[in-house]
N, C-alpha and C positions, 0 to 999 in steps of 0.2 A: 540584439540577442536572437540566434535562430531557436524559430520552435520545432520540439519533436512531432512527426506524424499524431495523431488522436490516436487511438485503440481502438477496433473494431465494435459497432453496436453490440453493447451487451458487456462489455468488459472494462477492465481499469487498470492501469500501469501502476502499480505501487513504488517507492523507493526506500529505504530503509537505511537511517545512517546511525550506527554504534560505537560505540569504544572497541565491543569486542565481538568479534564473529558468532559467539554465541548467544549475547541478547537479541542480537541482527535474528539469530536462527529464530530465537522464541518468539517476538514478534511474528515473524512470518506463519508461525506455527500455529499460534493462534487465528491467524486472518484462513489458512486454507482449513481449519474447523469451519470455519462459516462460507466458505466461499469456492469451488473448485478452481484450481488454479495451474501454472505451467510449472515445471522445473525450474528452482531461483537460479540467480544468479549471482554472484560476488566479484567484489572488486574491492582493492585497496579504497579509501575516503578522501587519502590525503598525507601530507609531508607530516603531518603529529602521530599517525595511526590510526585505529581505527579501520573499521567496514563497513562498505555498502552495499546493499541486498537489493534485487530485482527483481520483482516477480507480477507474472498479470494475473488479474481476476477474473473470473468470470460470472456477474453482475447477474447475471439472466439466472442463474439457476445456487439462489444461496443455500445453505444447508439451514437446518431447523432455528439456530442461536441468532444467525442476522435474519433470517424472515420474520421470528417475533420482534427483534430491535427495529429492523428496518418499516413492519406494519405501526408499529405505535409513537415510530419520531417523527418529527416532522424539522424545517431547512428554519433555522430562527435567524434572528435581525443581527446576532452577535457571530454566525458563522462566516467568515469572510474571510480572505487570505491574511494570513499575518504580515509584517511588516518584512521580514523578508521574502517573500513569494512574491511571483509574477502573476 
């Protein structure tokens, strides 16, 4: 399996897969409230339907909603890739 490049320090490659271009959108919507981000992207998911969104983050500078989330969580013992990630 080839890997994609990392993301520049300070930022995070999102991907986003839906039934329909507009949950894809709301998701996205909510992450760039917390997070400055680029222009998404779309792309078909697949032969069933469906969308997939692309969009980076930029980690370094959250807005108000993830700098309180992100100050008071911390990384626990159950965070781990699920079974299908690499």
């Amino acid at each position: 399996m080839e890997h994609e490049p990392l993301p520049s320090e300070g930022h995070a490659e999102v991907r986003v897969v839906a039934t329909t271009p507009e949950a894809a959108r709301r998701v996205a919507e909510v992450l760039r409230r917390c997070f400055a981000s680029t222009e998404q992207r779309s792309y078909p998911a697949g032969d069933e339907g469906g969308t997939r969104l692309h969009l980076t983050l930029d980690t370094a500078h959250p807005a108000e909603p993830a700098q309180s989330w992100l100050a008071t969580s911390e990384a626990t013992e159950h965070a781990r890739a699920h079974s299908d990630e690499v």
